[in-house]
N, C-alpha and C positions, 0 to 999 in steps of 0.2 A: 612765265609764271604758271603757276597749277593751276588744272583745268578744274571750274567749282563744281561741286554738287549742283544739282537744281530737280524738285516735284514739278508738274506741269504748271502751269500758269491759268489752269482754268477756274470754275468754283473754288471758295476754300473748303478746305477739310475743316470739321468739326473737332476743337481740342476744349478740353476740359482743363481749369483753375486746378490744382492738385495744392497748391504752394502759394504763400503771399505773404510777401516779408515788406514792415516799412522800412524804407532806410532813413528818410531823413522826412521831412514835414511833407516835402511835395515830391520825393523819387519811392519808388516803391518797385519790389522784384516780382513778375507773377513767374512761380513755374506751370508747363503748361505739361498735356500727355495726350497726345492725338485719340480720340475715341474709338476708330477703328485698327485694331490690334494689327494686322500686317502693314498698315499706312508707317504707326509707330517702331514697329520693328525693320522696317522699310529705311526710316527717313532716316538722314547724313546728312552734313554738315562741315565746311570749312570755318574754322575761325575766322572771323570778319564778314560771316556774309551773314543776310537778315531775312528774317521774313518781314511779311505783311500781316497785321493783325485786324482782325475787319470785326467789330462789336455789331452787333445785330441791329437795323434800325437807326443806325450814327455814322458809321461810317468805318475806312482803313486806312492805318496808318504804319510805315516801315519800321523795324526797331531791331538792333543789333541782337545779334544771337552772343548771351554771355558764359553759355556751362559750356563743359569740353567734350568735344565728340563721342566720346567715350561714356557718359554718362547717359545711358539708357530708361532710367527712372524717368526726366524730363526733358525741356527745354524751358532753358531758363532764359529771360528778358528785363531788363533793369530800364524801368521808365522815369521820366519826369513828366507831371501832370502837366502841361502848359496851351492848351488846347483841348475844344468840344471831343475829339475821339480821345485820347488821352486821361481829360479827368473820367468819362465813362468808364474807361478799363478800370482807373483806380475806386472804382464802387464797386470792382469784382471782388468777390471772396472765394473758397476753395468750392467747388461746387456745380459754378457758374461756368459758363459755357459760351467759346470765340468763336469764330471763321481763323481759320491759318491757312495763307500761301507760302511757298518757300522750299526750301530757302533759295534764295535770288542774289546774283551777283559774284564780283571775282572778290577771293578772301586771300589772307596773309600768306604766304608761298612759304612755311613753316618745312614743308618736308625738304626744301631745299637749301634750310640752315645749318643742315646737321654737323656740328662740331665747331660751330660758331658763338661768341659771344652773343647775348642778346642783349637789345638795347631799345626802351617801352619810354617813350615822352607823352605824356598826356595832359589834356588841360579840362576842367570840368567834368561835366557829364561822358565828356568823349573818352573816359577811360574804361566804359562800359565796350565797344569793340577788343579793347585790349587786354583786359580780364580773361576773357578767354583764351588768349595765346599764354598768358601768365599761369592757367588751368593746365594747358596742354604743354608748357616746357618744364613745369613742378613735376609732371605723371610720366612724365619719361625725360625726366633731368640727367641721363648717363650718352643721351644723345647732345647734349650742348656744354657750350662753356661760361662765364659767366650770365648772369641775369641780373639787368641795372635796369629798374622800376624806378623811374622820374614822374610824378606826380605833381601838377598846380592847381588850387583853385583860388575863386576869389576870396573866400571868408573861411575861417577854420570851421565854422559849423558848415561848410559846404560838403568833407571830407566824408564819404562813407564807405563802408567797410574799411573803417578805423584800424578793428583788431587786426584784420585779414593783412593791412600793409603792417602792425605789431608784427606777427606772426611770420611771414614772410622775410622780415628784415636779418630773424634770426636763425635762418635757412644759410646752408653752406653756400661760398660763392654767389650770392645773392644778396644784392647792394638797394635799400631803399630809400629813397630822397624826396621830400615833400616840401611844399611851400606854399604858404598861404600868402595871398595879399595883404589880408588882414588877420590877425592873429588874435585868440581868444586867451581865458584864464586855464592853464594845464596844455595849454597846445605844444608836444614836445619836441614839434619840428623846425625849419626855416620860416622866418616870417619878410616877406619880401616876393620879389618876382622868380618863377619857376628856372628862368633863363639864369639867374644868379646860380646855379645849383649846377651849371651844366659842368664846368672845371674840377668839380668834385668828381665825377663821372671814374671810376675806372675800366675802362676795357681796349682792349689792342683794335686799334681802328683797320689792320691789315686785316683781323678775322673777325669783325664784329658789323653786322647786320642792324639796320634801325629802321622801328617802328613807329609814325604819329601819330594822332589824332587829336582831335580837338580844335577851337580855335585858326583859323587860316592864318592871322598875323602871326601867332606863335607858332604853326608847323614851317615857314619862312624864314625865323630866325633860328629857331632849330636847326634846321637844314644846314642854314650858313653857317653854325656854329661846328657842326658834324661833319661837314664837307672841309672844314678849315681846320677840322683833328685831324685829316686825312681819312677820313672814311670814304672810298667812294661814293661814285653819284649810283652804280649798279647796286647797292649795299644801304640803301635809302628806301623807304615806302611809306606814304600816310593813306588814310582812311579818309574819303572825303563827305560830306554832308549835302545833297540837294534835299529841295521838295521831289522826292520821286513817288509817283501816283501810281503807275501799272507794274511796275517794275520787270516789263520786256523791255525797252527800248522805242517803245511807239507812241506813246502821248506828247516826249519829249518835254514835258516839263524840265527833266533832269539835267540837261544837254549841257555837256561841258566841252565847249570846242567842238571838236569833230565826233566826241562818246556823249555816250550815254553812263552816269555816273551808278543808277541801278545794275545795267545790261554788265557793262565792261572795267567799271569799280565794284565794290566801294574802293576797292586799294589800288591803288597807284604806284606804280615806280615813281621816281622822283624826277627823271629824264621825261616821264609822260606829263606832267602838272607842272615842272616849273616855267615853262613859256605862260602858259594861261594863267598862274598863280601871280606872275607879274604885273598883268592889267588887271585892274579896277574894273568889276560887272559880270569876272569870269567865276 
């Protein structure tokens, strides 16, 4: 897999609110823009890897990098409030001013798709990691072949960037599939479990590559559902979730097995997680 970007690990750098978008009642996007100009024209990124966001006086917390490398205005980061550091970020507005570490961690092995199907299962919040690969295979779409964006949440009002899956669906060679658990009035997608959606799927499993995230029990049935198209196990990758604190690999909060899920994730082959995704506590 690609070797990731990474800034030092020591203080963070000072980045500035530039952007803040709500999405939905409790997720909200801040874009950020590092305050010291060679830091910002410095800093790289893989899709899939994160910083550390550290609020001054509360504390730091990790969060998916969501714009595409390429986008030099900011960095953008889609949150959900659900915690002391978290609701504090969401009292940021443009202005206001973070700690940023990063970016940290192995990201989506993208340069070594090329001329491959893609294929993006998401569940929740966790299509926030995968946005960004969505970013960066639209901006140079002549390097791939199809793009199937599988989408689940539980409630239809859970769904954001509504338009963006609108607007994408009507993209050449690019297939989008959604599914709510529960389903609201105008909801114009599948209402049911995301795994119902997967036989709809089109793409050649001998050249197509796949992405997860989200949920552990659904990146499991995923897998078995995608491994049983024929796609191999080398042609498989999800995004995994700990509590990761330092994001080197030395607090070990994150410890998956013998990794560290900061250090040596977030992304996964699927030959690396599926032993430990089997037991219960991993």
């Amino acid at each position: 897999m690609s070797t990731p970007y990474a800034m030092d690990a020591g203080p963070p750098h000072t980045a500035s609110v530039v952007a803040r978008t709500q999405e939905s009642p409790t997720i909200f996007t801040l874009q950020l823009r590092l305050d010291d100009a060679a830091a910002q024209a410095a800093y790289r990124f893989a899709p899939g890897q994160f910083n550390m966001l550290y609020l001054y006086g509360v504390g730091e917390v990790p969060i998916s990098i969501m714009s595409d490398p390429e986008e030099r205005d900011g960095i953008g980061h889609t949150i959900r409030a659900v915690g002391r550091v978290t609701r504090g970020l969401a009292a940021l507005q443009p202005g206001d001013r973070v700690g940023l570490r990063g970016p940290f961690g192995r990201g989506w092995p993208l340069q070594e798709m090329g001329g491959r199907d893609v294929v993006l299962v998401t569940g929740g919040l966790g299509c926030a990691p995968a946005v960004s690969v969505i970013h960066y295979v639209l901006r140079r779409r002549e390097r791939f072949g199809k793009l199937v964006i599988i989408q689940g949440v539980k409630h239809a009002d859970d769904l954001i960037w509504r338009e963006q899956y609108g607007r994408w669906a009507k993209l050449p060679d690019t297939q989008v599939l959604v599914a709510a658990d529960e389903g609201a009035a105008l909801w114009p997608w599948h209402v049911g479990r995301v795994t119902e959606l997967f036989d709809l799927a089109r793409f050649n499993p001998t050249r197509a590559v796949a992405m997860m995230c989200g949920p552990e029990g659904m990146m499991r049935v995923t897998a078995e559902h995608l491994l049983a198209r024929g796609l191999p196990e080398s042609s498989l990758y999800l995004s995994m979730e700990r509590n990761m604190q330092c994001a080197v690999g030395r607090c070990g909060h994150c410890q998956f097995g013998g990794a560290f899920v900061c250090r040596d994730g977030p992304v996964f082959n699927w030959g690396e997680a599926k032993t430990l995704l089997a037991h219960r506590g991993f």
